[in-house]
N, C-alpha and C positions, 0 to 999 in steps of 0.2 A: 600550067593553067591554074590559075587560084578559084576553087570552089567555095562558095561563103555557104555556111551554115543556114538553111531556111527556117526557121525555127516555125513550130507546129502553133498554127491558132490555136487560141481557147475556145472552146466551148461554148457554146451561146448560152449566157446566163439567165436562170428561171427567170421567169416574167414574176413581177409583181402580185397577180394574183393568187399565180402558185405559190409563193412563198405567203400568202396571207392565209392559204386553204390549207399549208402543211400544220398538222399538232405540233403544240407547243410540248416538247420532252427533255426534262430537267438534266442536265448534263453538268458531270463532276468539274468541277476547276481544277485546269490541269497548268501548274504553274510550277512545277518540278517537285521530286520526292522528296530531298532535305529541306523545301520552305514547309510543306505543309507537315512531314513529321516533326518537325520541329515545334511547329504550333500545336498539332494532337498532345506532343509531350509534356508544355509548358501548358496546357488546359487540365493535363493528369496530375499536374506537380501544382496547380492552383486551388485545385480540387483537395489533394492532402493536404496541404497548408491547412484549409479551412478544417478539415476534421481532426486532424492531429493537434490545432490551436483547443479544439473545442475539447477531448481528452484531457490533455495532458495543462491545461490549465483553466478556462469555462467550469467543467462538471467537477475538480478538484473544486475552486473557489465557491461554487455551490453545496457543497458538501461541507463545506466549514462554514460556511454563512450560516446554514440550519442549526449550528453548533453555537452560535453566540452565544453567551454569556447571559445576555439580557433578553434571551428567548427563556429560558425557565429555571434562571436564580429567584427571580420574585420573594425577595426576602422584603418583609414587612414590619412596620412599627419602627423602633428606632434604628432599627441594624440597616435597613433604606437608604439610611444618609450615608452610612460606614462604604469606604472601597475594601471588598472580599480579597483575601489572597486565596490565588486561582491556581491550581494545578492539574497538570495534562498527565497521565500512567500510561505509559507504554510498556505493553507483554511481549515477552518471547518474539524480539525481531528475527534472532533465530538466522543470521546469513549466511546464507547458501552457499556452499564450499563446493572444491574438488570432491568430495566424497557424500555427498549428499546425496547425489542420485548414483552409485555406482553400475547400473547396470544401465543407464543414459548411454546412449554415443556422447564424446566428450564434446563436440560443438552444441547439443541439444542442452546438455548441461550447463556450457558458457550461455548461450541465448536466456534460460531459465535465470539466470544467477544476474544477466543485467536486467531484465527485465524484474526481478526481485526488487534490486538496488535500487531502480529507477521509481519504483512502486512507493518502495520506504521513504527513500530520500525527497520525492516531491508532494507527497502530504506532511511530508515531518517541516518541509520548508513553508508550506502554505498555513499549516497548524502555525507556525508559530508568527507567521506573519499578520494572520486572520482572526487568530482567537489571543496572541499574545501571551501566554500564561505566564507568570511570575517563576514558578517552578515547573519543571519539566523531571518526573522520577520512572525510570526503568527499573522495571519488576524479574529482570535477569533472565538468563535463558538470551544473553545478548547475540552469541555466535553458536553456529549450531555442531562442529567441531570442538572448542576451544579445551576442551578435557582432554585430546590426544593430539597436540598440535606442538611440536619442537620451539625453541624459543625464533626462531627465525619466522617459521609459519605463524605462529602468535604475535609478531611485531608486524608481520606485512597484515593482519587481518587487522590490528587493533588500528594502525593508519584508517584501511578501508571501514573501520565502524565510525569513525571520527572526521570522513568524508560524508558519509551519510547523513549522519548526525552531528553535523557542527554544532559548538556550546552558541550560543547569542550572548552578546554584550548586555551585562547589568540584570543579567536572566540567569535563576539558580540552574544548575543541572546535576544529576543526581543519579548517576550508574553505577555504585557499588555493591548494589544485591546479586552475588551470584547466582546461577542456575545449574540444574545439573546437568546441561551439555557444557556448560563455563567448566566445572571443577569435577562433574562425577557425581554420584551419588553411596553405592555401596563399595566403591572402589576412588577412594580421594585420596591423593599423595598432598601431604602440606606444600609441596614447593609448586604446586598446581594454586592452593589458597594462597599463598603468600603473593606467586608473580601476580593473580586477578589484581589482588589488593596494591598491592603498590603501582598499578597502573590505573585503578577505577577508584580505590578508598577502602577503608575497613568495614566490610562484610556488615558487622555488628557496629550499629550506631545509631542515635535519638538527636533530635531535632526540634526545635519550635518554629512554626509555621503559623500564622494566623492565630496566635492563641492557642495553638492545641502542640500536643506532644507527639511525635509519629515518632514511633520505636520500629527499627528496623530490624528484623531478626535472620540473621542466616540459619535456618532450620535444618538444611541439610547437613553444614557441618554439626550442629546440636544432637541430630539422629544417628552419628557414628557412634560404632562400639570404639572405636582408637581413641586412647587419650590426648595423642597430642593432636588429632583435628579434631576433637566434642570441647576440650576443656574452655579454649578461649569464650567459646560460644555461652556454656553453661555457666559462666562464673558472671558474664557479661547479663543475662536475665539474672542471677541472683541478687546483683550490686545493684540493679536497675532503681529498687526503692528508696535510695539516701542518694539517686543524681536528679530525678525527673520533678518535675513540680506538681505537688499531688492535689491543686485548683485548677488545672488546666485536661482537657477532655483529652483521653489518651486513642491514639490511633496507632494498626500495626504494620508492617507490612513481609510478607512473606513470599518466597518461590511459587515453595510447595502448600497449596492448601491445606487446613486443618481438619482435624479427622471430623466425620462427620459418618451418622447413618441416613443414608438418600433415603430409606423410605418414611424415616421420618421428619427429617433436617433438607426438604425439597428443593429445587433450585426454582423460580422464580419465572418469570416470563421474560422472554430474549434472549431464550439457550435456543441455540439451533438445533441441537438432537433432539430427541425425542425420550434417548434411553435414559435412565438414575443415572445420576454423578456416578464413576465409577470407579470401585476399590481393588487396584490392582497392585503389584510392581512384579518389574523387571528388571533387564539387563540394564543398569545407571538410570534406573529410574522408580519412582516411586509416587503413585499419585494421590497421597495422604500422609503428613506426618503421625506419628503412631498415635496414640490416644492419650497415654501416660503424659508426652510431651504438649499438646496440645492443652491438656486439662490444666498442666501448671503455668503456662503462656494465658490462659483466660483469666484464672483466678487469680493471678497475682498483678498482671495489666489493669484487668477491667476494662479493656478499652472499648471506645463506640462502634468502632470498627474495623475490621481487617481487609485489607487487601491483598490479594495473592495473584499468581499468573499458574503459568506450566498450562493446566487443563486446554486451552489453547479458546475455547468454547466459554460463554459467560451463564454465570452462576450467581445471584440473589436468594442467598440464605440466610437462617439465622440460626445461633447454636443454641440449645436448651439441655436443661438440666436435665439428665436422666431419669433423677429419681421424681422427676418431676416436669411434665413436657410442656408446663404453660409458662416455664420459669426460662425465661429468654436470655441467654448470658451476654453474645455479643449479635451482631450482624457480620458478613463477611462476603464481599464481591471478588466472586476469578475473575476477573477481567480476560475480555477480549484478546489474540493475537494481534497485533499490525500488520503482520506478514500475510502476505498473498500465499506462500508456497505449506501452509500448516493445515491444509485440511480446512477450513473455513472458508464461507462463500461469502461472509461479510463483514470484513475483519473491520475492528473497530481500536481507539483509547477511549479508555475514561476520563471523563472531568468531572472534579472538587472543586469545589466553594467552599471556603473555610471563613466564616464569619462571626467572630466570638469576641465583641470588645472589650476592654479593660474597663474593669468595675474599682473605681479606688475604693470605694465601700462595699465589701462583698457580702455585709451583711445585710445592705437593702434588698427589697424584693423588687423583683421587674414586675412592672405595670401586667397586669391580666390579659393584656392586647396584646403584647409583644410574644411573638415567638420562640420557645426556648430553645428551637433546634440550634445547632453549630455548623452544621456542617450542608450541604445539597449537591448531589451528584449525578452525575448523566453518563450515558453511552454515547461512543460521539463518532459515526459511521463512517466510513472513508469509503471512498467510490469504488466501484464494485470491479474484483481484478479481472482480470481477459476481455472485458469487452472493445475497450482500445484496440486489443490488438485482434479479435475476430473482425473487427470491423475495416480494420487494417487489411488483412487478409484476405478477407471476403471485397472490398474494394481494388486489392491489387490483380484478383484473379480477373474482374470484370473486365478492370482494362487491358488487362492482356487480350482476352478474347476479344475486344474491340479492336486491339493491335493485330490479330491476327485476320479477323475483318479484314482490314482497311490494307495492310500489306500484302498477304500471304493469298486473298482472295478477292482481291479489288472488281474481276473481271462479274461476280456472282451480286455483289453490292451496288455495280453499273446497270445491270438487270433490273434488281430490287428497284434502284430511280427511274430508270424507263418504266417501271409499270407504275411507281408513284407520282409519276407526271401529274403537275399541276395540283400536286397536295398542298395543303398548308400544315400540315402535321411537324413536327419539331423532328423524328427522327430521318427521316429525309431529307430535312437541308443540314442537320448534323454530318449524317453521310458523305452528303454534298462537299461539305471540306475536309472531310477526314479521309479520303480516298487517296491512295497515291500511282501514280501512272505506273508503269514499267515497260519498255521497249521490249522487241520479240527477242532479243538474248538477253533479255533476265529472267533464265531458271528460276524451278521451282525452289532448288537449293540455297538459289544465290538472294530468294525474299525469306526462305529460312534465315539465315543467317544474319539480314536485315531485321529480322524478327527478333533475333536474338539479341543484337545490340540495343533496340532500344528499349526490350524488355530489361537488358542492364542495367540500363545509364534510368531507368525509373525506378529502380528497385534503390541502389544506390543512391539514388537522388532522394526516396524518404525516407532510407535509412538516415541519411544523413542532418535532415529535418528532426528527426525522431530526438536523436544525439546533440544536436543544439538546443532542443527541447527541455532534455536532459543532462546537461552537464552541470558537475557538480563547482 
């Protein structure tokens, strides 16, 4: 006998009124877990875009904007018409090695060290695109190893400074001032001086720029007791007075600062410490050339001004005569660090305006209105480091805990919309789509682990934003 299958009526469906007398209760769209995590991830990965654009290139390009040229050259009378030659000083970039943080875990170190690179490299790229400077001169101290580095380790770094720092086309560029993490300071081996030089330039060397003379001194090799690393240096300030042109305003530029006494020789406003310049050394270092050498570097230059880095911290002083403290010998700016990783919270270059035009007649006198200065200079801030990346961080956690919401405890988030029935609030229809179903055999384990993936694939996802950002 064949039985058919009766199949069971339905149920008498609500009448209309009941259904117009039930509350309205806001319920998730349930339209599978991969469409809607998909869309939560690319809302995460929309979101970095916009903050990482605004980092890593917005607040850069604002930061050079304030730095134009034509915000506070204001040169007057006839030097107005004249175009100034412009130059950018960059201190102590100082790159971050293998040995830098040695008591780092070595991944924390690598993070440190691109995050450095990334730091330098994308103001040094926007600096020159924004502000243009004719000359670009590093004040040494370029790698923060390079005084104990094999020739192999010294070739793969000097690539990596010269990724950093690309030269520009028809744009001077000017790294030959050692530092004493380049060569040493109480302990210099010449074949340490020699390899800097023949890869950046001779150590000791003058220049005309805008009219003015900028004498460059390597002071460290100058302060050895060894003759074969003081003599080049010493013979080179001796000769200086039958090369240089003694009608053109002499400027210097040095590592290490000249000696000075901080409590009478003060530094200026936009030092960030608090404490006196301070007179110390140590192991390969030294934070003042001695006094002997400093006094015959003054008196026999005379120049307007000096330049120096090392100190890492900026310094507006002026040197005075001893015997006489109202008797002003030169000026002398330490310039700022660039580097994020030096103990500074607001690493900065300096910019020069050198504007001194040629007088065929040097015996007329300039008009009473005209301004005798030569030269005008500025601090020039670069955006301020970690916050990129707190912000970064602090964003990435958010959305985790949102991820873990929306997957790991969707059933608690379904609650929260039944009691916000009929909100108009924004974080409830958020919820709304950001919720994802799970069937009764998905484990707690098995939205772990759902958790886990696309905590990956968003972590990777701005790392990899970050790095397009950043590629050199």
């Amino acid at each position: 006998m064949n039985f058919r299958r009766r199949d069971r009526k339905p149920e008498a469906s609500e009448s209309a009124d009941e259904k117009n007398n039930e509350p309205h209760i806001l319920r998730p769209r349930r339209s599978g877990s991969k469409i809607w995590s998909f869309k939560l991830i690319i809302g995460f990965l929309v979101y970095f875009l916009v903050i990482i654009h605004y980092f890593e290139r917005v607040r850069v390009k604002s930061a050079m904007n304030k730095c134009q040229w034509s915000n506070w050259e204001n040169w007057s009378g006839e030097k107005a018409k004249n175009v100034p030659h412009r130059i950018a000083f960059i201190a102590d970039p100082q790159l971050v090695d293998d040995h830098t943080y040695p008591k780092l875990p070595r991944f924390v170190g690598y993070i440190l060290r691109r995050m450095s690179d990334n730091y330098l490299h994308t103001n040094y790229k926007f600096m020159q695109h924004y502000l243009d400077p004719d000359t670009v001169i590093f004040l040494g101290d370029l790698y923060d190893g390079g005084r104990d580095w094999d020739d192999k380790m010294w070739l793969d770094e000097y690539k990596r400074f010269n990724l950093i720092f690309p030269k520009k086309a028809n744009r001077r560029s000017i790294r030959s001032l050692p530092g004493n993490h380049d060569i040493g300071f109480q302990n210099i081996s010449t074949y340490n001086m020699h390899r800097f030089a023949a890869y950046f330039g001779e150590a000791n060397d003058y220049y005309e720029l805008g009219n003015h003379t900028i004498v460059q001194l390597d002071t460290i090799s100058m302060s050895h007791e060894d003759p074969a690393v003081h003599t080049e240096s010493r013979e080179f300030l001796a000769s200086l007075d039958s090369k240089i042109n003694p009608s053109m305003p002499r400027m210097v530029l040095t590592h290490v600062p000249l000696y000075r006494d901080p409590r009478v020789e003060t530094c200026g406003p936009g030092r960030e410490s608090s404490r006196l310049f301070p007179l110390q050394r140590g192991v390969q270092y030294q934070t003042v050339i001695d006094f002997s050498y400093t006094s015959k570097i003054l008196s026999q230059l005379s120049p307007e001004i000096v330049f120096s880095g090392d100190d890492h911290d900026y310094c507006d002083m002026h040197h005075v005569d001893y015997t006489d403290n109202s008797k002003i010998l030169a000026r002398e700016i330490s310039v700022k660090t660039a580097s994020m990783t030096n103990g500074i919270k607001y690493p900065a270059v300096q910019l020069l305006s050198l504007n001194n035009p040629y007088d065929p007649n040097p015996k007329s006198k300039l008009d009473s209105s005209d301004d005798t200065t030569t030269y005008k200079t500025m601090m020039c801030y670069m955006p301020t480091p970690y916050t990129g990346a707190k912000v970064y961080g602090i964003s990435y956690l958010v959305a985790v805990a949102i991820l873990v919401a929306c997957i790991v405890y969707p059933e608690r988030i379904e609650i929260y919309l039944d009691k916000s029935a009929g909100s108009q609030s924004v974080l409830p229809r958020f919820f709304q789509h950001c919720m994802v179903e799970h069937d009764k055999n998905h484990t707690f384990r098995m939205r772990l682990n759902e958790l886990g993936y696309h905590c990956t694939i968003l972590l990777w996802s701005v790392l990899c934003i970050i790095s397009l950002y950043n590629r050199k």
